[in-house]
SERO-4910 file (N, C-alpha, C, O; in steps of 0.05 Angstrom, whole numbers):
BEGIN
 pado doro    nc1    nc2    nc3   cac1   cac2   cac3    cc1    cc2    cc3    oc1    oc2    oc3
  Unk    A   -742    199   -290   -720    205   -272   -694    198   -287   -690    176   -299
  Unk    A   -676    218   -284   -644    211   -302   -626    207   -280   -629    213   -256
  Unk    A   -603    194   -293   -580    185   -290   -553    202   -309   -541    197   -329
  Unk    A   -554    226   -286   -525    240   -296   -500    223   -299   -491    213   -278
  Unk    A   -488    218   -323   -461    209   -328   -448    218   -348   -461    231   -364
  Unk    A   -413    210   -354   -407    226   -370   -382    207   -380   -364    198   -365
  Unk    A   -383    204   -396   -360    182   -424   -335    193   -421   -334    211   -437
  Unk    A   -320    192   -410   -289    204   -411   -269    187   -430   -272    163   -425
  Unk    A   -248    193   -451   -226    188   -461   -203    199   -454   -181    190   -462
  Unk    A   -207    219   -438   -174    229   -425   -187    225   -390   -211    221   -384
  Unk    A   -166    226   -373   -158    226   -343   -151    255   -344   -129    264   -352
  Unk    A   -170    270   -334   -157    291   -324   -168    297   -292   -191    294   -283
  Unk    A   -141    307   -277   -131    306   -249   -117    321   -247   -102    330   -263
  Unk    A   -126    330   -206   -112    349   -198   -104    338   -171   -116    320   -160
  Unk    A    -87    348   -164    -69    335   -137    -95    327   -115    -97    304   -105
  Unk    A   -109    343   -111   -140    333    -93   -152    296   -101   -158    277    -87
  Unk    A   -151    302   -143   -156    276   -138   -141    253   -150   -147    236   -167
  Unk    A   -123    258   -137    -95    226   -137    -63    238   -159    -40    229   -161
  Unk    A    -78    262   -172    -47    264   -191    -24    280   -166    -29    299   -151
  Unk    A     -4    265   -167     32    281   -161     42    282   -183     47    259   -192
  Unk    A     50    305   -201     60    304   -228     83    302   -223     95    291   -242
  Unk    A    101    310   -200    139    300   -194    138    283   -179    154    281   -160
  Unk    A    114    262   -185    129    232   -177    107    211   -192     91    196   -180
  Unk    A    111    215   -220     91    188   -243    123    176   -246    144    189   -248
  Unk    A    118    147   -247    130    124   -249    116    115   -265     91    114   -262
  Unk    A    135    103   -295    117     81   -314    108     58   -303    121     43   -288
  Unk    A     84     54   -314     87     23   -302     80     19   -267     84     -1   -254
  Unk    A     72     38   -259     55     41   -233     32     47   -236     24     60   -256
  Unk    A     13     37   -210     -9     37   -214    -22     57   -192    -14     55   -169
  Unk    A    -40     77   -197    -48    104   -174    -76     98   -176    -86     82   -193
  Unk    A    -90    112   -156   -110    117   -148   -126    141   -154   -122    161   -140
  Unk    A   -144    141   -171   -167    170   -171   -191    175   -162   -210    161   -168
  Unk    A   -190    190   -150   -220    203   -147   -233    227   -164   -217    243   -171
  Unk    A   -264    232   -173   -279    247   -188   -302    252   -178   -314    231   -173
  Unk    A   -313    272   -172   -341    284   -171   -360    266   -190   -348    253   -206
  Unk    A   -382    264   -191   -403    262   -207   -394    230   -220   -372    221   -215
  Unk    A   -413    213   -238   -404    187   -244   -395    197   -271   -404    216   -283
  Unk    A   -375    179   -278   -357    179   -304   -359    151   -311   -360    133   -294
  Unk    A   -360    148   -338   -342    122   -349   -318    115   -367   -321    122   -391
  Unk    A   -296    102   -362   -279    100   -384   -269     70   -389   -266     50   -375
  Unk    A   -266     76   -415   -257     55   -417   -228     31   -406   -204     38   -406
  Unk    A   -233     13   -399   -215     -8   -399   -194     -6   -409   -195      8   -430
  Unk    A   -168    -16   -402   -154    -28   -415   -148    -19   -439   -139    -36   -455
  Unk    A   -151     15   -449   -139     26   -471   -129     42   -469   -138     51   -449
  Unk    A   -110     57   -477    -90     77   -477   -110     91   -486   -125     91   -506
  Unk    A   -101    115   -452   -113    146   -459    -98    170   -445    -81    165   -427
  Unk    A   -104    195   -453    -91    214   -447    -96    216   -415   -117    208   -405
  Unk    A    -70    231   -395    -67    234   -365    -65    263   -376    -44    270   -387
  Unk    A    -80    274   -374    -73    300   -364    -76    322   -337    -84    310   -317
  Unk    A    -72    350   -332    -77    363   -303    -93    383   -311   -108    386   -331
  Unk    A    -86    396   -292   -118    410   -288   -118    433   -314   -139    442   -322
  Unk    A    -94    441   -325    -79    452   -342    -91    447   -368    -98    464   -384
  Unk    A    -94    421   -371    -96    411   -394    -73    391   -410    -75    374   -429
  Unk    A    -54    399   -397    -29    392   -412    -21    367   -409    -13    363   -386
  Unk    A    -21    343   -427    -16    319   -437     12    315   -422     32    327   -431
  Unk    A     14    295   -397     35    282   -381     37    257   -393     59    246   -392
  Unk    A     19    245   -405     28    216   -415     -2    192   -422    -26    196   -425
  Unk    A     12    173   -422    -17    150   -425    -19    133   -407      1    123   -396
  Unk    A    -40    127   -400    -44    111   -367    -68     87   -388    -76     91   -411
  Unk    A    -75     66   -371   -103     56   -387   -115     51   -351   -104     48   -329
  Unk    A   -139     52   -359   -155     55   -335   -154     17   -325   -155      0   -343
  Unk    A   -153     10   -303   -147    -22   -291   -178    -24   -278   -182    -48   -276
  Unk    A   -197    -12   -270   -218     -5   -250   -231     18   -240   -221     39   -233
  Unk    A   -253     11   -240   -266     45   -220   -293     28   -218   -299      8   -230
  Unk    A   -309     46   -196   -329     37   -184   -349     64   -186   -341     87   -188
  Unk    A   -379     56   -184   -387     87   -185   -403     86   -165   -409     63   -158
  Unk    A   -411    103   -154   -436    107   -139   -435    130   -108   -416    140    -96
  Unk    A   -456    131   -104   -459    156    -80   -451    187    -93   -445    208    -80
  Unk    A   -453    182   -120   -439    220   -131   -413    214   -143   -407    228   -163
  Unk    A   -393    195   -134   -373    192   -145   -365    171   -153   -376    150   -147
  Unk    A   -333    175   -175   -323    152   -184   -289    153   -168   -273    171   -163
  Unk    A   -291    119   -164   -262    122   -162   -254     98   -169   -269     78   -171
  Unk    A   -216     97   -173   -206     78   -196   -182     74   -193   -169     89   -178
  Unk    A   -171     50   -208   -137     48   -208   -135     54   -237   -150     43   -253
  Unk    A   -111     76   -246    -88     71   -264    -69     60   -275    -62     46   -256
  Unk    A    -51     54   -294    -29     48   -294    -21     73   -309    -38     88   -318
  Unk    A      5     78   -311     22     94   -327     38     82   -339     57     72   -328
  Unk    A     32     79   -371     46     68   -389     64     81   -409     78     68   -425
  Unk    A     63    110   -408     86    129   -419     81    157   -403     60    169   -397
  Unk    A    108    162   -398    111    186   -389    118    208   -407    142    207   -414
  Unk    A    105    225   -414    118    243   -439    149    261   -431    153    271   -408
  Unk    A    160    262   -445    186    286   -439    180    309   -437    165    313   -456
  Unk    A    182    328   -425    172    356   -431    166    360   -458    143    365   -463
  Unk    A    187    359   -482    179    366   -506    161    350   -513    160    356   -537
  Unk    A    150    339   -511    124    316   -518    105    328   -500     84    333   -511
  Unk    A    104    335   -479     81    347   -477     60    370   -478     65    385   -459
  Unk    A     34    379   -496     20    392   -495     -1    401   -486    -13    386   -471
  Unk    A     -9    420   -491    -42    430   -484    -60    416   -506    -58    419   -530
  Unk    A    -85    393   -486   -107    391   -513   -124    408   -512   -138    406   -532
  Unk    A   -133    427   -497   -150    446   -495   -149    469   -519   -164    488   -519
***
């Protein structure tokens, strides 16, 4: 018997689960929710992106919990990109 999970290095979010992209504050801390269990790492700078794809900034993950089908977690946001700084990683 398996255990579906899945290693994440970017945050990618859609307003359903916790992103408002016209209102990220550096240095605040949000709430996400995800389908299916994920893991990420701690306390390292990683990409926030939307549903888009497109790179809003670096958050490091503070917490998440898994179980019943889903994960959920606190952020911080530790850079907000400028428009010109931000891209598509897709």
């Amino acid at each position: 018997m398996g255990f579906k999970t899945e290693l994440n290095w970017i945050l990618k979010l859609n307003k359903q689960q916790g992103l408002d992209e016209t209102n990220l504050i550096e240095n605040e801390t949000y709430e996400f929710f995800k389908r299916e269990h994920r893991i990420y790492p701690i306390d390292i700078p990683i990409e926030l992106v939307n549903e888009d794809w497109t790179a809003l900034g670096q958050v490091i993950i503070l917490e998440y919990t898994i179980g019943g089908g889903h994960t959920n977690g606190k952020y911080k946001i530790i850079e907000i990109y400028p428009k010109e700084k931000q891209r598509q990683l897709q």
